[in-house]
C-alpha positions in Angstrom: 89.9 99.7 76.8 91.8 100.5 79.8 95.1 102.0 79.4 98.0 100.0 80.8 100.9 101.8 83.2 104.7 101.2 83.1 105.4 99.5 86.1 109.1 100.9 87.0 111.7 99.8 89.8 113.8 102.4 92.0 117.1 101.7 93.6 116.0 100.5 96.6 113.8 98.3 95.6 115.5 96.5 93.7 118.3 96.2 96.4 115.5 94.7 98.5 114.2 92.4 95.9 117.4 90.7 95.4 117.8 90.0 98.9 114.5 88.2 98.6 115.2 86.9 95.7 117.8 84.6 97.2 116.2 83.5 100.0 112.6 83.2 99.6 112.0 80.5 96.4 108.4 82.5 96.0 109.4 86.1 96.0 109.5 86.1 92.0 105.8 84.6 91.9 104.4 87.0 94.0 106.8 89.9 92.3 105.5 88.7 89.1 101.6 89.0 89.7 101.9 92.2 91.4 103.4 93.6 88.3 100.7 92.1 86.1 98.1 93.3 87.7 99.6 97.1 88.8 99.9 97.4 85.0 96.2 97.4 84.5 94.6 98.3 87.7 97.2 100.5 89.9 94.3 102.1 92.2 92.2 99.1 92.4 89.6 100.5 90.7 87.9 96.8 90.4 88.9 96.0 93.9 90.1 92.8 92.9 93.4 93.3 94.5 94.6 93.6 98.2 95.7 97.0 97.5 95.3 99.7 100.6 96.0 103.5 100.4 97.8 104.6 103.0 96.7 107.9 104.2 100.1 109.3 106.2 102.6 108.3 103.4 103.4 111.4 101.3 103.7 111.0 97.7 106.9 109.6 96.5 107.7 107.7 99.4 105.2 104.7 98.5 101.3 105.9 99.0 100.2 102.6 97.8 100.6 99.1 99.7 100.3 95.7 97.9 100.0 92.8 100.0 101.0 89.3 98.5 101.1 86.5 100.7 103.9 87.6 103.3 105.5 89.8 101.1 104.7 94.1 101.0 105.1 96.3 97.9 104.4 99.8 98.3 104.4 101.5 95.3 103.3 105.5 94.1 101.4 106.0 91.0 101.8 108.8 88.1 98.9 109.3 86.4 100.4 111.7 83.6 103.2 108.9 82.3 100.8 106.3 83.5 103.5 104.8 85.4 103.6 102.8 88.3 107.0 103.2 90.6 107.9 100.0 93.2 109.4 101.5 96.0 110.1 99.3 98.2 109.3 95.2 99.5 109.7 93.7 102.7 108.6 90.7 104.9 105.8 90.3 107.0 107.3 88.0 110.2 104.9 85.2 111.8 105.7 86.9 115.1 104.6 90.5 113.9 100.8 90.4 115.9 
């Protein structure tokens, strides 16, 4: 049996969420299945996931990227309190490529 994380919010992010929150009638959804799945398989061990480590990112500033639908959670992982941290969300545009 695999252990599960603690998947905990910071400040900013949820400043961001609630933005999204209003506006975007999914958000929670996607919020909602990220959370699920961070809590059992943060480092996409099973690569079931869309779940990329970023190499430049230095820890505590989000050195994981989830990627639901439009929306982007980067997150950091602590292994010791087997804790996941959301750092931060934001919005891919149409007109980004």
């Amino acid at each position: 049996m695999t252990a599960r994380f603690a998947v905990v919010t910071t400040r900013q992010f949820d400043r961001e969420s609630r933005k999204y929150l209003r506006s975007h009638s999914d958000f929670d959804e996607h919020l909602a299945y990220a959370i699920e799945a961070l809590s059992g398989d943060p480092y996409n061990i099973s690569r079931a996931h869309p779940i990329k480590k970023l190499t430049a990112a230095p820890a505590g500033e989000g050195q994981y990227r989830w990627r639901s639908g439009r929306f982007r959670f980067r997150y950091d992982v602590d292994a010791k309190l087997e804790t996941v941290y959301l750092k931060t969300c934001s919005l891919r545009r149409e007109n980004t490529y």
